[in-house]
LOBATOR-52450 format. One line per 3 residues: their letters; for each residue x negated, y negated, z of N, C-alpha, C, O. Coordinates in nm, 3 decimals. Layout:
BEGIN
a) X Y Z X Y Z X Y Z X Y Z ~ ...
% end
This chain:
BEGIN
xxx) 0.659 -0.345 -0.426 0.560 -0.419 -0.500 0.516 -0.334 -0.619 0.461 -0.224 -0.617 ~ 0.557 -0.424 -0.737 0.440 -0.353 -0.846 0.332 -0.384 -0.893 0.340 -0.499 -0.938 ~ 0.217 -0.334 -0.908 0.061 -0.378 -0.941 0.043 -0.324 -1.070 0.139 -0.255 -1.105
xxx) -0.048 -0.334 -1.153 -0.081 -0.300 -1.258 -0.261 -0.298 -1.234 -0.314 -0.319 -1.125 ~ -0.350 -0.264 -1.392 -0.467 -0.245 -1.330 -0.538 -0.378 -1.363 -0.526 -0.464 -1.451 ~ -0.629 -0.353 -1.239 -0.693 -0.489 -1.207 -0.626 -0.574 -1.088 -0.675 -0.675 -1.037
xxx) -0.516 -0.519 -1.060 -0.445 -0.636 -0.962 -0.523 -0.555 -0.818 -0.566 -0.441 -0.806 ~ -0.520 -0.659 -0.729 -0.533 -0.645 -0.634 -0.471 -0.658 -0.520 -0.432 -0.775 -0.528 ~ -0.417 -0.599 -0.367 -0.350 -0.635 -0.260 -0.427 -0.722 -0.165 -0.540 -0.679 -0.146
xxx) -0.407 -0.801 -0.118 -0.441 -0.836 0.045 -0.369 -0.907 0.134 -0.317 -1.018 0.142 ~ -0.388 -0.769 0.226 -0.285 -0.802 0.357 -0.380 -0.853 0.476 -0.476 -0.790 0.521 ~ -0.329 -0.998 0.525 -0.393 -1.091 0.607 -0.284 -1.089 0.764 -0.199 -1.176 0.783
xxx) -0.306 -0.993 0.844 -0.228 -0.968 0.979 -0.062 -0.938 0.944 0.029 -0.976 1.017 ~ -0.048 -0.882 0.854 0.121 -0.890 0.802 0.182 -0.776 0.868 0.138 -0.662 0.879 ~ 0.309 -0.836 0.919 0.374 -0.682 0.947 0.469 -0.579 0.869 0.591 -0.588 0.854
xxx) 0.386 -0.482 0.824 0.438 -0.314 0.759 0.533 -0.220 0.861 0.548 -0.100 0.836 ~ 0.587 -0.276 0.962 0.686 -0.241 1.022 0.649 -0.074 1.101 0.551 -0.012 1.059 ~ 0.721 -0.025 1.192 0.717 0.077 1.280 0.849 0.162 1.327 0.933 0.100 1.393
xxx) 0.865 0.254 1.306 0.960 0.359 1.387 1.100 0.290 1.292 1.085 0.283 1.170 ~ 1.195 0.256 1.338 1.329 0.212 1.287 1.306 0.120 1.140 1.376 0.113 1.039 ~ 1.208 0.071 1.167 1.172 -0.076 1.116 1.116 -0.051 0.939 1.140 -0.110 0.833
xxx) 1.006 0.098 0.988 0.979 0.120 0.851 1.051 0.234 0.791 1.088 0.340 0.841 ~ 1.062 0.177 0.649 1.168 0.225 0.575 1.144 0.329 0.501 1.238 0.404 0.473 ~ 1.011 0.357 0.454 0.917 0.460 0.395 0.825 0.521 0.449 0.765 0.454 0.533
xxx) 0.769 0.680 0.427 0.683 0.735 0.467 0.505 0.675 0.470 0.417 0.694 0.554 ~ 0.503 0.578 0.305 0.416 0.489 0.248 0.425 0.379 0.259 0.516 0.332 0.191 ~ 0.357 0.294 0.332 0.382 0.132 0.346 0.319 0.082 0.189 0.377 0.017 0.101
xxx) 0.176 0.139 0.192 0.165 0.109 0.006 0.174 0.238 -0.056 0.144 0.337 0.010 ~ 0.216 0.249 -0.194 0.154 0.403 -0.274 0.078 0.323 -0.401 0.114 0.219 -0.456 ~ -0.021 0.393 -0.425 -0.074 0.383 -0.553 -0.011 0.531 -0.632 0.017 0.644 -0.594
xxx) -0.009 0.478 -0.726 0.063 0.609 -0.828 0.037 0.597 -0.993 0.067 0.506 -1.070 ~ -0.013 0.689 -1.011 -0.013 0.735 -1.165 0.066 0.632 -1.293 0.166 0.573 -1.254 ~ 0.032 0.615 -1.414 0.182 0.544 -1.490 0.300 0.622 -1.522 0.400 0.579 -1.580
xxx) 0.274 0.780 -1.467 0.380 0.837 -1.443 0.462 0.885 -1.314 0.550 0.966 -1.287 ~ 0.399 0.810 -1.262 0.493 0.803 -1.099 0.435 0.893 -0.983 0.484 0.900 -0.870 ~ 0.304 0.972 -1.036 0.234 1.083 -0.983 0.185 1.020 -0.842 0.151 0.902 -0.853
xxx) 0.176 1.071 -0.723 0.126 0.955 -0.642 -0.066 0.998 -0.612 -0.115 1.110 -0.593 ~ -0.134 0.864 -0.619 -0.250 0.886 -0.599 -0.280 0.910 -0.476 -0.318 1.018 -0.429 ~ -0.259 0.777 -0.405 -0.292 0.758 -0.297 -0.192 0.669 -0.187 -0.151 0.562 -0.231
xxx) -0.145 0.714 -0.029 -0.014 0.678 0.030 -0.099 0.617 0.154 -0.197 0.677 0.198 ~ -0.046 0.464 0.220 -0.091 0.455 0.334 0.039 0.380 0.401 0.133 0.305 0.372 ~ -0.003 0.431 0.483 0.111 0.382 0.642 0.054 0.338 0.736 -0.008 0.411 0.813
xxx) 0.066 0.167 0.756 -0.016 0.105 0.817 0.053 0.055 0.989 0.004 -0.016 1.076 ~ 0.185 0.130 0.982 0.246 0.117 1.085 0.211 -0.022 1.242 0.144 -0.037 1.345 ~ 0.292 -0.075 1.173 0.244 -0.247 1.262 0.184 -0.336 1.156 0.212 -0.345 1.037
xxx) 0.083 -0.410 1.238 0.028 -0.533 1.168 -0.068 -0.435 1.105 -0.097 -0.322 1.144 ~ -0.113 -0.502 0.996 -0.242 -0.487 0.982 -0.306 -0.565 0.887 -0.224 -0.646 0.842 ~ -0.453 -0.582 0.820 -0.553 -0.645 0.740 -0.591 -0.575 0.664 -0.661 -0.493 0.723
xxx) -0.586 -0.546 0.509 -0.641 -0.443 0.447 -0.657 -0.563 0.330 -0.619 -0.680 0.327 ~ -0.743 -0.464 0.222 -0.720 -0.483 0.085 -0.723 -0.364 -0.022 -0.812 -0.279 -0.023 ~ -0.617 -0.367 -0.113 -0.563 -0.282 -0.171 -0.664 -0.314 -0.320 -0.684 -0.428 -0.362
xxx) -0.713 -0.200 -0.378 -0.798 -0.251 -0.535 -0.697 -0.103 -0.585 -0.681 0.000 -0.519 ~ -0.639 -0.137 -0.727 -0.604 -0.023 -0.772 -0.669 -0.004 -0.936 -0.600 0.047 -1.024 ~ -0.800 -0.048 -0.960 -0.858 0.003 -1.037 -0.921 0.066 -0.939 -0.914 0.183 -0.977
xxx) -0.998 0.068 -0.802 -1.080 0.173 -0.708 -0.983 0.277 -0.651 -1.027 0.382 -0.605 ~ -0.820 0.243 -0.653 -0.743 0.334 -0.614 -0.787 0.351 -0.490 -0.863 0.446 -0.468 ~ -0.746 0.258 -0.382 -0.785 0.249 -0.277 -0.741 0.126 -0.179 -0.725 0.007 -0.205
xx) -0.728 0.198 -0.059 -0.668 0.039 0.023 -0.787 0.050 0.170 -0.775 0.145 0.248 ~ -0.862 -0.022 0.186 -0.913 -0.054 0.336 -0.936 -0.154 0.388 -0.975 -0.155 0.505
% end
């Protein structure tokens, strides 16, 4: 997924996958416009969050 600023995520019970399943260390990354990473989460299974990446932040 790519976001830009102002966009927002929300994950409503979705599955971010586990063990075999997930494919990355980061289920989301927020990152820099140069690829720098801000902030990495691994939500391993279901989960409910919301992602703001002008707050640079997912909970």
């Amino acid at each position: 997924m790519l976001a830009y600023s102002g966009s927002t995520l929300i994950s409503q019970d979705t599955y971010w996958g586990t063990g075999d399943d997930d494919n990355d260390g980061n289920d989301v990354s927020i990152r820099e416009s140069n690829g720098d990473l801000i902030a990495g989460y691994d939500f391993n299974g279901v989960a409910s969050f919301t992602c703001s990446w002008d707050d640079q932040i997912c909970e």
